[in-house]
N, C-alpha and C positions, 0 to 999 in steps of 0.2 A: 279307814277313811283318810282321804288326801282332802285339806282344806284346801280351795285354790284362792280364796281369800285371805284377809287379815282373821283372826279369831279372837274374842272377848279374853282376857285376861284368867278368866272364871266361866267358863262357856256351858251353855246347860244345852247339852246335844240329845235326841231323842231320835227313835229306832224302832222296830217290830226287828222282830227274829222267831224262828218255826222251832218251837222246844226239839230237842233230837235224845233225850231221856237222862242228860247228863245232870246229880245233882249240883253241881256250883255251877254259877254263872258268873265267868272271867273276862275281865278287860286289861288293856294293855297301850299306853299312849306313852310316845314320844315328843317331847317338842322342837322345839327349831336348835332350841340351847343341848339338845342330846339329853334332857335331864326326863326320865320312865317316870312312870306313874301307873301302880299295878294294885288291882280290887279284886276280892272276889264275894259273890253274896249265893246264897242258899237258892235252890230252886224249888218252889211250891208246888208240889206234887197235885196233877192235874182231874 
């Protein structure tokens, strides 16, 4: 995602995405300042 706005300090972003069988689900963010921000969380087998 490319904000083309400002973004909240603490921004609570929401999303659908199509399961493709993999179990972790990984995110990956940079900010303006170059400073990452990397999660991963388990995927609940369907």
């Amino acid at each position: 995602m490319d904000g083309g706005i400002p973004i909240s300090e603490n921004p609570n972003i929401r999303f659908s995405y199509v399961p493709n069988g993999a179990s972790t689900f990984r995110v990956e963010a940079q900010d303006t300042e170059g400073q990452v921000f990397k999660a991963e969380w388990p995927v609940e087998a369907m």
